[in-house]
Structures are given as structure tokens and as C-alpha cells.
C-alpha positions in Angstrom: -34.9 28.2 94.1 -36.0 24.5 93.5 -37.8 25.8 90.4 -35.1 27.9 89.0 -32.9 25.3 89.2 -35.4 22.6 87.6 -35.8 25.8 84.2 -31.6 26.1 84.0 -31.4 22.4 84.3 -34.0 22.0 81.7 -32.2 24.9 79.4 -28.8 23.3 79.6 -30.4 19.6 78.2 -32.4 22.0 75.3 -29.2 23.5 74.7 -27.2 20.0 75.0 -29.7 18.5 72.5 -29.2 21.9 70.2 -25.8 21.4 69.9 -25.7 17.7 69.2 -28.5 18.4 66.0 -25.9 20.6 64.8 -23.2 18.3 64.8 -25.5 15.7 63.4 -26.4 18.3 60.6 -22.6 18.9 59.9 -21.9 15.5 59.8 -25.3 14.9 57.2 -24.1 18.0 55.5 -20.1 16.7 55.3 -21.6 12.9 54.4 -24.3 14.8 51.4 -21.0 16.6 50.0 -18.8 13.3 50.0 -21.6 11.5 48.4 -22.9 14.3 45.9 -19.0 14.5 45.2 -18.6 10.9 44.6 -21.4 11.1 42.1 -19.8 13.5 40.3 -16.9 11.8 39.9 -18.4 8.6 38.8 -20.9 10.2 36.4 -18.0 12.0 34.7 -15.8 8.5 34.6 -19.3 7.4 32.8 -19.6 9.9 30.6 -15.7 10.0 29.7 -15.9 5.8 29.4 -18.9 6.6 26.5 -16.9 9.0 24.6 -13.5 8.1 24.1 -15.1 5.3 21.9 -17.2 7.3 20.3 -13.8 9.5 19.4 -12.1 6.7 18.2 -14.7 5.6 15.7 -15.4 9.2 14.4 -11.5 8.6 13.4 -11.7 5.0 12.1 -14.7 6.5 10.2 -12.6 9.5 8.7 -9.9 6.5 7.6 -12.5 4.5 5.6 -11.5 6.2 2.5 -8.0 4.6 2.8 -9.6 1.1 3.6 -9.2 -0.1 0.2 -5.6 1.0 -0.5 -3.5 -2.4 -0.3 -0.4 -2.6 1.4 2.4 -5.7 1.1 4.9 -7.2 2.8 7.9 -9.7 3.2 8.3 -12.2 5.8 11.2 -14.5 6.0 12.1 -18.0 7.2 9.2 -19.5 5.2 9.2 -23.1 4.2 9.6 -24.6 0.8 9.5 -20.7 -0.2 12.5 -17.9 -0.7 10.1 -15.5 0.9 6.7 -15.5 1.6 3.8 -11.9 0.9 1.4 -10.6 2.9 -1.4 -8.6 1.5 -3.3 -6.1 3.9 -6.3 -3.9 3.2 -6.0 -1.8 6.6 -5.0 -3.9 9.0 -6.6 -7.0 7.7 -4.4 -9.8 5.8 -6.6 -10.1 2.8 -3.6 -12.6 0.8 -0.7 -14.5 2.0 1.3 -16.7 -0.5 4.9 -17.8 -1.4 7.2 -16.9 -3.7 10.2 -18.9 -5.2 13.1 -17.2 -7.5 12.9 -19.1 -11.3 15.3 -21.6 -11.8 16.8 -20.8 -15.0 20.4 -21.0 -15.3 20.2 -17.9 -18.0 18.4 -15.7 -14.8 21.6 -15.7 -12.8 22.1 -11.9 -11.5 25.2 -9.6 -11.3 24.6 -9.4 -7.7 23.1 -10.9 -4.7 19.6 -10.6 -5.1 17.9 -8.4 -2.6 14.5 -9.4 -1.7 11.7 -7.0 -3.0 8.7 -6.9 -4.4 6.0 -4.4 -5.2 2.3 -3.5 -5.5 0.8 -2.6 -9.2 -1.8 -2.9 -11.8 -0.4 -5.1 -14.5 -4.1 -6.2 -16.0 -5.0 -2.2 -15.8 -8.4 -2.9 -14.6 -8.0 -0.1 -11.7 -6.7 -2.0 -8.9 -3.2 -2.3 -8.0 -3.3 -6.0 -6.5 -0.7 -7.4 -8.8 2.8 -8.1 -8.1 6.1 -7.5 -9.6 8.5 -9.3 -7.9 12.4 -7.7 -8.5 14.6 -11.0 -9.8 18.0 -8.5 -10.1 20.4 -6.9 -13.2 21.5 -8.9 -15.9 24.5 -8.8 -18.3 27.1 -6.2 -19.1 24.4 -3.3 -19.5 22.2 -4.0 -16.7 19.3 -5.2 -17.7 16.4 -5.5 -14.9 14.1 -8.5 -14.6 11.0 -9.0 -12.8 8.6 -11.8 -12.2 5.0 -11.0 -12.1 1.8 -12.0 -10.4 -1.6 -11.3 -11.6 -4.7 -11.6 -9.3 -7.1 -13.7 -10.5 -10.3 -12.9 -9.3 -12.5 -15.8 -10.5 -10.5 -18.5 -8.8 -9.3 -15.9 -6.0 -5.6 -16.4 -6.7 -2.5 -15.1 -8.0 -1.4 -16.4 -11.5 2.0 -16.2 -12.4 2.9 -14.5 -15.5 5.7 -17.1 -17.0 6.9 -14.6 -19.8 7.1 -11.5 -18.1 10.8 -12.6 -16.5 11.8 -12.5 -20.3 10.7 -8.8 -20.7 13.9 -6.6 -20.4 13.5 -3.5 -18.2 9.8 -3.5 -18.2 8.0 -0.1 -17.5 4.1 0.1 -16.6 2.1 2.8 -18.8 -0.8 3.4 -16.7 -1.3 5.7 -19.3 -1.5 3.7 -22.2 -2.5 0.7 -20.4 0.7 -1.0 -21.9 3.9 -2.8 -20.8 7.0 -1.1 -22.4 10.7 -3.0 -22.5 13.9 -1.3 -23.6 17.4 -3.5 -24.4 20.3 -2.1 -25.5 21.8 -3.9 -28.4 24.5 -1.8 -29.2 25.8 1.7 -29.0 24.6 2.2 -32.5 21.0 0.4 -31.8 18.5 -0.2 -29.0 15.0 -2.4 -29.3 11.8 -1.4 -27.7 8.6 -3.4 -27.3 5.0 -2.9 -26.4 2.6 -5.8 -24.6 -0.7 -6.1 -23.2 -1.4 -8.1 -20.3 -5.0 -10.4 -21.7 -6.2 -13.5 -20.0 -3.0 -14.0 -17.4 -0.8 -13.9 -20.3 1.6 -11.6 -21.8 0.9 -10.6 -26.0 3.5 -8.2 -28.0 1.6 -5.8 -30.0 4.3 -4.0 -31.1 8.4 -3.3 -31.5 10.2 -0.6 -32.2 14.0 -0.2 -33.5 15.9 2.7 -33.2 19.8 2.8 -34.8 22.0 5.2 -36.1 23.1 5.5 -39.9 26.7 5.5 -40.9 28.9 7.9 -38.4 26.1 10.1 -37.2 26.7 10.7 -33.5 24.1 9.0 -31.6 21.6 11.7 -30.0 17.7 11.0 -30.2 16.7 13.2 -32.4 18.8 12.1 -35.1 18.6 8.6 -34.8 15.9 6.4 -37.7 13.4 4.4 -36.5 11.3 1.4 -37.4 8.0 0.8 -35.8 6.6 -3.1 -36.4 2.8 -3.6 -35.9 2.5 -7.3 -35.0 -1.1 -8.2 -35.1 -1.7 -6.3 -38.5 1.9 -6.9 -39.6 2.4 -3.3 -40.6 5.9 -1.8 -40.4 6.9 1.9 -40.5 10.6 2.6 -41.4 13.2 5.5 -41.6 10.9 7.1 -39.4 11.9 10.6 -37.1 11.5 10.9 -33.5 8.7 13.3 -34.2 6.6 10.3 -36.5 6.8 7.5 -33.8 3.2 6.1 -31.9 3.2 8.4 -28.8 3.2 5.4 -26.0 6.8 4.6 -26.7 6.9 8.1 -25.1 7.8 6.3 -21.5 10.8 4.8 -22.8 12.0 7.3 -25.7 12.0 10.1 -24.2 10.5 13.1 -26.9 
């Protein structure tokens, strides 16, 4: 008896001991899984953290192409100034300057003017980092002005161009790398000049007249014109529509 009870007592502590491996094991087990988890987690929030920049450059690196297009704009409330320009490549302010309206009493618009100004190529060397800056309608008919800038890269400024505010209705050719102006004079004749932007400085290389003989109604095709060579001093009268240089083809339409 002394010895059965002395085995069953010594089962019950093997037992006792059996249990409380087990429940050490589940607990290892349970403590593995919330640490295995954890690592998981934490390598996932690594690898996320290392590729949403990675993302974002792959886009800014699909944008570069667009890095060079220049982009302006107005700011108000600047002093000594009517309005001041900022020039941005991207997002980077590559040129801020101000910008007063002329003073000349003959420059006094139909209406209030409206603040506006716009990017261009005025120099036509490629690059539209020129300004035209809108100055308002003039007279009975009209007529548009504009002030102009011209981006000077060897002193790395903008030079105004003083006789471009004279140019009525200017239009840029791109295409013949020309300025073109058109001013009604009467309803029987309108004027037309050509320029070329050289050195900061405006030149007229050429005018054109068109007019109406007599009591001929006046459509294009039937009006006479006079084309005026300045440099060579060459003129071309009594000319048709169909015999006039083709870059006055912006402004008379063929």
C-alpha cells in the first residue's frame, strides 16, 4: 500500500509537471505568434515607408519633360509697382519683377484697365520668356496696346521694349518670326506693318496699305495694295491680294 501510494503520488507530480510544460508551450507558442506577427507588421510598415518615395519620384521623373515650360503670375499690393510678376519653371520662382503702366497722357484707355499679362517669344529665339503686358483699347475703333519685356540673358534681366506700346494691335508670327500691326484708318483704307525684334529694340522692315478705289465696295479681294520695303526702299503698288509677301497672311486674311 505504502508503495502504491508513493508510484500515484509520484504520477500525479509527472502529470502536474506535464501539464504546466504545456501551458508554458502555449504561452511560448501565443508570445512566437505575437512577436512573428509584430515583425510582420513592422517589416511591411518598412517596406511601405521605402516605396511610396520611390513612387513619388518615378512621377516627378515622368514630369521632367514639362520642367522647362514657364509659367507667370500676378501678385498685387506691391510697392512703388501697379503689379508685380512671378516667373516659375515648375514650382521654382526663377524671376520676380515689377511692372508700372506708361505714363503718357496719349495711352489713356476706353476702360478700366484690367490687369494682365502674358508669356511669349518676342526675340523668336525658341523660348517663350518674354512678356507682353495688356495696356487696354484705344480710340473710337479699338485699338489694343501692349507693353513688352524682353529677357536679356547676358545681364539676366528683362529689358523693356519702349516702342512696342506704339505698335497698334500687334500680332506674333511665330511663323515668320515677325511682329505684325493692323490700324484702321478709314473705312476706305487700313495700314499694316511688319517688325523684327533685334538687340532689345523694335525695327520696321516693312508696311503695307490697303484702300479702296473710287465706289468699289470694300471686300478683300477687291481692294489695291501697296507694299513699302523699308531697308531697300522698294515699293510695290496697285497690287492684288493674290501679289502681296505671304507673312502679312496673319493679319490680311487670303
Amino acid at each position: 500500500m505504502l508503495i502504491f501510494a508513493e508510484n500515484k503520488k509520484k504520477i500525479c507530480i509527472f502529470v502536474a509537471i506535464k501539464i504546466k510544460i504545456k501551458r508554458s508551450m502555449k504561452k511560448i507558442v501565443f508570445i512566437l505568434l505575437i512577436f512573428c506577427s509584430f515583425l510582420v507588421v513592422w517589416g511591411c510598415n518598412k517596406n511601405k515607408t521605402k516605396c511610396v518615395p520611390q513612387k513619388e519620384a518615378t512621377s516627378d521623373s515622368s514630369m521632367r519633360s514639362n520642367d522647362d515650360t514657364l509659367s507667370l503670375m500676378i501678385e498685387h499690393e506691391v510697392d512703388d509697382v501697379d503689379y508685380g510678376v512671378i516667373i516659375k519653371r515648375g514650382d521654382k520662382t526663377i524671376h520676380r519683377f515689377g511692372y508700372k503702366y506708361p505714363e503718357d497722357d496719349d495711352l489713356v484707355p476706353n476702360e478700366e484697365r484690367i490687369d494682365s499679362c502674358l508669356l511669349t517669344d518676342l526675340n523668336f529665339d525658341g523660348i517663350k520668356d518674354d512678356v507682353l503686358f495688356y495696356l487696354g483699347s484705344f480710340g473710337a475703333s479699338g485699338t489694343k496696346h501692349f507693353d513688352a519685356c524682353v529677357w536679356n540673358p547676358n545681364t539676366e534681366h528683362y529689358d523693356k521694349i519702349e516702342e512696342f506700346k506704339d505698335i497698334p494691335n500687334p500680332k506674333i508670327s511665330d511663323k515668320y518670326k515677325c511682329i505684325l500691326s493692323r490700324v484702321y484708318v478709314s473705312s476706305a483704307e487700313n495700314e499694316y506693318a511688319k517688325y523684327v525684334c533685334t538687340n532689345g529694340h523694335l525695327i520696321k522692315v516693312a508696311k503695307l496699305r490697303q484702300y479702296w478705289k473710287g465706289n468699289i465696295y470694300p471686300e478683300r479681294d477687291r481692294a489695291v495694295y501697296e507694299e513699302h520695303f523699308i531697308k531697300a526702299n522698294v515699293w510695290k503698288r496697285n497690287l492684288k491680294l493674290n501679289q502681296i509677301s505671304d507673312f502679312w497672311k496673319p493679319v490680311v486674311p487670303f
